[in-house]
N, C-alpha and C positions, 0 to 999 in steps of 0.2 A: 578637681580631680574626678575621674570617670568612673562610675561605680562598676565592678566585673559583675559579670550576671553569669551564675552556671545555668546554663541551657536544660542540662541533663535533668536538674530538679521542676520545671517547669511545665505545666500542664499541656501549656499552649507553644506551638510549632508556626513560624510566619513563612517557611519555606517556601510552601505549595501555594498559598498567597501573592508572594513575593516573586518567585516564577510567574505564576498567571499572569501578573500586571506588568512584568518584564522591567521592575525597579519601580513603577509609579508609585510615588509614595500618598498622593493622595488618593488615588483609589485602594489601596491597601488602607489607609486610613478611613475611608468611605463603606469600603466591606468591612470593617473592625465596628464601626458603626450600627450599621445593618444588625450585626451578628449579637451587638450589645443589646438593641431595641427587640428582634427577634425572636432569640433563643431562649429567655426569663418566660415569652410567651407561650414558647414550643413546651417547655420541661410543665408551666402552669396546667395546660393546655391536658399534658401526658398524666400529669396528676389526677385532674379531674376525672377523663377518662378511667383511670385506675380504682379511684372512687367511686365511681359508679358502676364499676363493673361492665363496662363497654367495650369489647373487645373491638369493636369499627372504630372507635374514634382511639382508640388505642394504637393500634394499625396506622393506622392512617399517620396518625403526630409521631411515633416511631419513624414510618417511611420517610417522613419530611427531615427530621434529623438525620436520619443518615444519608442526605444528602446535602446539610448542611453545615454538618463537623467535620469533614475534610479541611475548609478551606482556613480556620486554625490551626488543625493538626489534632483535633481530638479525636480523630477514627483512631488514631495509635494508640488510644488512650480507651475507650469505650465502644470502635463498631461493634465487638464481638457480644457485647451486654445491649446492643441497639439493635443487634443482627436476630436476637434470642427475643430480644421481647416484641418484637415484630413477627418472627415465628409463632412465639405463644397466641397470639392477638389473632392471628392467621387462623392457626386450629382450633384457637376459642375455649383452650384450655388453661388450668393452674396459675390463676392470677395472684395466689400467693409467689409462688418464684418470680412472676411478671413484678411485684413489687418490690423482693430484695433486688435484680436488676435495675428496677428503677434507683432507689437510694443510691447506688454507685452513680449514675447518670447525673441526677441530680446532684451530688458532691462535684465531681467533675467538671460538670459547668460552672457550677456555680466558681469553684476554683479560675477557669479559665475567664469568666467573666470577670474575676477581681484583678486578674492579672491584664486581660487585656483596659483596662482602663488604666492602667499604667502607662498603656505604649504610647 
């Protein structure tokens, strides 16, 4: 019997994925991959920066995430907290708010990471 999945509760979105590749299922399996190896990298990466109080390498791993949570579907989910700390990082200001934006981020992926090793 086939398990039902509600979509709605789900962090991760394969749409924009599944378009891009016009059904392939193993390059949607191939970028699922990518995004696994990744993204643990990007958020570690955003941490450190955070830690040290760098707003360039803040900046910088910000910019790169948001162009690479789209193709899950987590821009629905976090551009708008990815959009802000990339702004903060910019002006090189309030790394305190730059941090509580982060913890969502990092929740979030980590979410979509547990889920896409499901698919």
């Amino acid at each position: 019997m086939l398990e039902t999945v509600d979509n709605s509760k789900k962090t991760v979105n394969l749409d924009y994925l599944t378009d891009l590749s016009k059904g392939n299922a193993k390059f949607v399996s191939e970028m699922i991959k990518i995004f696994l190896t990744e993204n643990p990298e990007e958020i570690k990466a955003l941490e450190k920066g955070i830690e040290e109080g760098n707003f360039d390498a803040v900046k910088a791993t910000a910019h790169k995430l948001r162009s690479t949570i789209p193709f899950v579907g987590l821009d629905k989910v976090i551009e708008k907290e990815v959009a802000e700390v990339e702004a903060l990082a910019t002006e090189k200001v309030n790394m305190a708010e730059i941090k509580v934006l982060f913890l969502k981020i990092k929740k979030a992926c980590e979410l979509a990471c547990s889920e896409l090793q499901l698919v």
